[in-house]
C-alpha positions as CSV (number, residue, x, y, z in Angstrom):
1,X,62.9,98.9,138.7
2,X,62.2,102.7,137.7
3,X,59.3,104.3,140.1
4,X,56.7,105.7,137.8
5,X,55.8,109.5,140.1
6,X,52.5,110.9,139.0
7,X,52.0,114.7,139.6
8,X,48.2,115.8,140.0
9,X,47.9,119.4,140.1
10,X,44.8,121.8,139.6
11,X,44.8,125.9,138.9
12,X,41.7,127.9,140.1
13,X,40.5,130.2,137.9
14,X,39.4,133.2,139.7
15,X,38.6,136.7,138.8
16,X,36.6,138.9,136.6
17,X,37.1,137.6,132.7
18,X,39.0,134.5,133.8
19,X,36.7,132.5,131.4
20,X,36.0,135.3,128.2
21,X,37.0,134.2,125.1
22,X,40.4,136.1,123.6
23,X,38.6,138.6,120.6
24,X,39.0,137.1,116.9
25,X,41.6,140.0,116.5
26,X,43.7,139.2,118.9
27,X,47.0,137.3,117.9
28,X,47.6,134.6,120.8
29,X,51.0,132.8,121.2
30,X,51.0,129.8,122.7
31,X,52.5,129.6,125.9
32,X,54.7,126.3,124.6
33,X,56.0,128.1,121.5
34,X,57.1,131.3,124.2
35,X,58.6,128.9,126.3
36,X,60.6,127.3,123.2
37,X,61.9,130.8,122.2
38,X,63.0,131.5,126.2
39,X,65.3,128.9,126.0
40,X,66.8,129.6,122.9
41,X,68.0,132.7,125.0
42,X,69.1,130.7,128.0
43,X,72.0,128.7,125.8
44,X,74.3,131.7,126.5
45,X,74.5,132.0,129.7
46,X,74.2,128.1,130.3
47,X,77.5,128.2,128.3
48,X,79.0,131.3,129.8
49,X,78.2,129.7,133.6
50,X,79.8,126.2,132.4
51,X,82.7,128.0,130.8
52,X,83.4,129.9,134.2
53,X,82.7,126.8,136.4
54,X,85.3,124.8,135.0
55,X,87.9,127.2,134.2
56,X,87.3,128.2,138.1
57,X,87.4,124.8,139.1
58,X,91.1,124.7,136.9
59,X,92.7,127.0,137.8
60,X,92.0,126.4,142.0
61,X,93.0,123.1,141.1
62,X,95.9,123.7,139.8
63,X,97.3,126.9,141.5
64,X,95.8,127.0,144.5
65,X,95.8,122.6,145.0
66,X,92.4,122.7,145.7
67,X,92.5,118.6,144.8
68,X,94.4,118.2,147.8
69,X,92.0,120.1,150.2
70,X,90.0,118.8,152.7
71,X,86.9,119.8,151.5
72,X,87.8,118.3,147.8
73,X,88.3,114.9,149.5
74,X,85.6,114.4,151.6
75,X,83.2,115.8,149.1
76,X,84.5,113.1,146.7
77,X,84.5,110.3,149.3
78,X,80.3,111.4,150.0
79,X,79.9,111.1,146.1
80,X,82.2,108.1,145.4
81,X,79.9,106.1,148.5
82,X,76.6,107.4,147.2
83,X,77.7,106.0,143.7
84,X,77.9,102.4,145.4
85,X,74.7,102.6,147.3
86,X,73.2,103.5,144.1
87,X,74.7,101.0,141.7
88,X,75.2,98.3,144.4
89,X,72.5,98.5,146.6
90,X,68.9,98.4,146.3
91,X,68.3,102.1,145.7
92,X,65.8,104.2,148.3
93,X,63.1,104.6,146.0
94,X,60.5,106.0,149.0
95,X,63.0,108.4,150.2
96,X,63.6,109.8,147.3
97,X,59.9,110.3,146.3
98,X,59.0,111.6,149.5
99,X,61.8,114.3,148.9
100,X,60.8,114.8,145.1
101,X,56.7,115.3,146.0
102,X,58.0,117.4,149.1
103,X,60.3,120.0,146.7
104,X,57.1,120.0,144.6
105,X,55.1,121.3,147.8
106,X,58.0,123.2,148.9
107,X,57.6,125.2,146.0
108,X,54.2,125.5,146.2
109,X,54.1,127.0,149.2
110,X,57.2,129.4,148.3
111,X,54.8,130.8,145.2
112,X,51.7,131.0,147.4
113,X,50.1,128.1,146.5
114,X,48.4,125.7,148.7
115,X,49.2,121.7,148.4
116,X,45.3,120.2,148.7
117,X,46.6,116.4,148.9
118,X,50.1,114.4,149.6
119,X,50.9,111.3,148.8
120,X,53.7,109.1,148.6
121,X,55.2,105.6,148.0
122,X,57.2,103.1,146.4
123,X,56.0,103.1,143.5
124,X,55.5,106.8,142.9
125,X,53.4,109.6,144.6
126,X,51.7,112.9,143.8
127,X,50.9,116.5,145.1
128,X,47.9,118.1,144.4
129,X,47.8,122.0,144.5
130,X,45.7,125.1,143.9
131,X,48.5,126.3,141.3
132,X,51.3,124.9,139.1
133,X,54.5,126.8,137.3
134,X,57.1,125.6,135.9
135,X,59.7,126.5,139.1
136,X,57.7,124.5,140.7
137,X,57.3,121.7,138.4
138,X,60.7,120.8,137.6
139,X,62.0,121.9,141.7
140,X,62.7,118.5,141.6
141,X,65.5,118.3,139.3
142,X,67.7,121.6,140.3
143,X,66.3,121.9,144.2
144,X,68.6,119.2,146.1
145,X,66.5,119.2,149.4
146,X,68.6,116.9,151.7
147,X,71.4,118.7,150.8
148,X,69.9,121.9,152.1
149,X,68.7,120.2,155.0
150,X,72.3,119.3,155.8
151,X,73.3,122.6,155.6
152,X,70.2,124.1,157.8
153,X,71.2,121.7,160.4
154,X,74.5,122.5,160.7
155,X,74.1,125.8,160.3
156,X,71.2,125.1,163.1
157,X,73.8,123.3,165.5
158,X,76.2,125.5,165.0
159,X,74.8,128.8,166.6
160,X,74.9,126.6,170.0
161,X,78.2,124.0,169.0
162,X,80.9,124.9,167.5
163,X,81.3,122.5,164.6
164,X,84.0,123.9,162.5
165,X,86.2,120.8,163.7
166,X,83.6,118.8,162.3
167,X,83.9,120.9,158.7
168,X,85.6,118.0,156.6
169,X,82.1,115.8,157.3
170,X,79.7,118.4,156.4
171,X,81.4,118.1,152.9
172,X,81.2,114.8,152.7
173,X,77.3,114.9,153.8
174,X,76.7,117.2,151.1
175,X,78.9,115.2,148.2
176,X,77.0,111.9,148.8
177,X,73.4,113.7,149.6
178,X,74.2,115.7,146.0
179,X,74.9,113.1,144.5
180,X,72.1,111.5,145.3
181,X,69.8,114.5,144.3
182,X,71.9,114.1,141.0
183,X,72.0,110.6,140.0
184,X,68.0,109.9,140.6
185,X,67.3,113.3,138.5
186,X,69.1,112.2,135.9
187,X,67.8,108.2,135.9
188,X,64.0,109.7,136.5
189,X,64.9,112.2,133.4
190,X,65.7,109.6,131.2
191,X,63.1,107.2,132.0
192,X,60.9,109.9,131.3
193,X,59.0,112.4,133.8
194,X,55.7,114.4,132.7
195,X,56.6,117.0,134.6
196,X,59.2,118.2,130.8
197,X,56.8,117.6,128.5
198,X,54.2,119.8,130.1
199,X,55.9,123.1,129.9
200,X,58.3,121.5,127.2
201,X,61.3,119.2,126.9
202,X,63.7,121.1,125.6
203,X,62.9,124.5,127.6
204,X,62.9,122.7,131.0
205,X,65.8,121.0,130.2
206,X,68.0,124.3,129.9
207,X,66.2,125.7,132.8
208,X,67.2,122.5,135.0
209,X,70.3,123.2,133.5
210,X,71.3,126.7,134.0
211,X,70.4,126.0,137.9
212,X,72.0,122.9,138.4
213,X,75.1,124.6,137.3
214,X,74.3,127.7,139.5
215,X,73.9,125.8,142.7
216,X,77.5,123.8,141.8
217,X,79.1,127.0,141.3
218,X,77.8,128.7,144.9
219,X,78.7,125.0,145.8
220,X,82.7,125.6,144.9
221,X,82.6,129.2,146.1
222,X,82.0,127.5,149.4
223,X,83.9,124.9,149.4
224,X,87.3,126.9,148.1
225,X,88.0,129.6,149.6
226,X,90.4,131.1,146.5
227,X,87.0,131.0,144.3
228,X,85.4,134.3,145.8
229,X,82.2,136.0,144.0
230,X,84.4,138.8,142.6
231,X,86.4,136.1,140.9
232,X,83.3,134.2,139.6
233,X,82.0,137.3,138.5
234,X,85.2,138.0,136.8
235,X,85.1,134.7,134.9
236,X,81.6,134.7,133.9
237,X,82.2,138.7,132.4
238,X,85.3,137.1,130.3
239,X,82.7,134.2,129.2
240,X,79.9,136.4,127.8
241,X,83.2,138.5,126.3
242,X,84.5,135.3,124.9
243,X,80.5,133.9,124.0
244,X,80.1,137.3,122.0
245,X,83.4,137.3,120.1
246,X,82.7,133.5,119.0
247,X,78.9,134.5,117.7
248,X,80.0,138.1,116.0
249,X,83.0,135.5,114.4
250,X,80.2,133.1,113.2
251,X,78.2,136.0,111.5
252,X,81.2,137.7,109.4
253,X,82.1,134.3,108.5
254,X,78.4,134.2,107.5
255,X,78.2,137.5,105.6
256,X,81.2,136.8,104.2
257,X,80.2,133.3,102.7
258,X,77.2,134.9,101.3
């Protein structure tokens, strides 16, 4: 049974001409139409981010044995038991509105907003707030909250325990609460959620996207030690290399048709 999670959400308008009419000379674009052309743009670098992901994830697989790590393992292990609670077990429907409708207020707060109302159940909740965006709108999908609540806490414990023994588990905390973050965006997604169609399907769909695969990549930096930032970087400069050969190839094969 899908949970149907209602956002209400209202925007003051404040200020001096916040209500005059645009002039009939003015050209206005619609913000949609803007928002459509953005992620036109953001196809590149969602490739050139997937394309250095998984050649990363390659090559410290297979050179350095990442598979056989530690932090591989347990990882897997949280995900492997989060994919049986999901499909096996009734699923935790008011946890996980409570954490979608409090990434929403999250977010609020982090753009200055305020959140006027909370509220939360089974069957869905809402947030009501003095301002909306799209960041915060579609936090839900690409913001995995218990996840980063694992890490605060250990982080937390650890500047008074020493916890490093106690590594291996944080990993597997983090694959099953991921996985969780990953497998209700994608069933709410495809049931679905208002919260695409109001600043557009197909734009917030890159945008969840492109950050998803951001946070997976800080995710293996972390978690191998051979995958450093210099070598991301590295592997996301040969990507856009690679991206911009492929498109220049496309447009002489163009030219040349014509």
């Amino acid at each position: 049974m899908g949970s149907t999670v209602k956002k209400r959400r209202g925007r003051l308008r404040t200020g001096l001409g916040a209500n005059k009419e645009p002039a009939q000379t003015e050209w206005v674009v619609p913000v949609r139409w803007l928002k459509q052309l953005i992620a036109v743009f953001l196809i590149p670098p969602s490739w050139i981010i997937t394309r250095a992901f998984f050649s990363s994830f390659s090559t410290a697989a297979v050179q350095h044995r990442f598979w056989a790590s530690e932090e591989f393992w347990f990882f897997s292990l949280g995900t492997l038991l989060w994919i049986i609670t999901f499909f096996g077990l009734p699923r935790p429907m008011l946890l996980y509105v409570f954490g979608h409708e409090l990434t929403h207020a999250i977010w609020t707060w982090l753009m200055g907003g305020k959140v006027r109302q909370f509220h939360v159940s089974r069957t869905g909740g809402y947030v009501v707030t003095d301002t909306n965006n799209f960041w915060i709108s579609l936090a839900p999908y690409f913001f995995p909250l218990y996840s980063i609540l694992v890490l605060l806490l250990y982080g937390g414990l650890g500047v008074f325990v020493d916890l490093e023994p106690y590594r291996c588990w944080l990993f597997g905390l983090v694959g099953f609460t991921w996985s969780f973050h990953v497998t209700f965006a994608i069933w709410m997604l495809w049931n679905g959620q208002t919260d695409l169609i109001e600043h557009g399907t197909f734009f917030s769909m890159m945008v969840i996207y492109l950050v998803n695969f951001s946070v997976l990549s800080i995710m293996l930096m972390v978690a191998c030690r051979d995958v450093t930032l210099s070598y991301f970087g590295k592997e996301l400069l040969e990507g856009a290399m690679d991206f911009s050969n492929r498109f220049l190839h496309l447009l002489r094969l163009k030219v040349e048709w014509r």
